[in-house]
N, C-alpha and C positions, 0 to 999 in steps of 0.2 A: 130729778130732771125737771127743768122748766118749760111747759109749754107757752109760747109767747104766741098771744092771737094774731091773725093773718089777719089781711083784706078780704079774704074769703073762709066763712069759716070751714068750709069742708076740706080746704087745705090746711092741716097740719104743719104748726113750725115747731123746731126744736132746740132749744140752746143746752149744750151739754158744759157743766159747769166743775166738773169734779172726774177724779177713776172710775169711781161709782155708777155714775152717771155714762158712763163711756160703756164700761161693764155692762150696763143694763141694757144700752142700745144696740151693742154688738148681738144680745142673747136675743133680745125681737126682731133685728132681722132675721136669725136663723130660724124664728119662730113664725116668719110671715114673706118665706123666701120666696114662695111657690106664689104669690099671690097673683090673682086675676089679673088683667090691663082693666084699667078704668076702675079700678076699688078703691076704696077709702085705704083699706088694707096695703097698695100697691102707694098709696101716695105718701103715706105711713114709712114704707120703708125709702123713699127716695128722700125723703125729708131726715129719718133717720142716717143714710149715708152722707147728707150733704152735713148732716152737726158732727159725723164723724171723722169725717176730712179735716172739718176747719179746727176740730180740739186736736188732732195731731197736728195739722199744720202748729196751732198754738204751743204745744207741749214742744215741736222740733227746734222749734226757735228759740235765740240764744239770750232774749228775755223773758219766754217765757210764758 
């Protein structure tokens, strides 16, 4: 998994590039589900949902 720097670094960005990679982010949200509001942990997984959306979104599409 690639983290690409943000504008801010305590925001976390994520671009999920492979299965692999998808596999891994689906297993740390489960791992960081409960997190606080306002944690690094909490921004972690909203970041991780938003790379996971858009690699299905990718994968559903009919190029691909």
């Amino acid at each position: 998994m690639t983290a690409v720097p943000a504008l801010k670094s305590e925001t976390p960005t994520v671009c999920i590039t492979c299965h692999e990679d998808y596999c891994y982010a689906r297993q740390r949200i489960g791992e960081i589900e409960d997190a606080k509001p306002d944690t690094l942990e909490e921004l972690e997984r909203a970041a991780l949902k938003a790379a996971i959306l858009a690699y299905e979104g990718r994968e559903a599409s009919p190029t691909g």
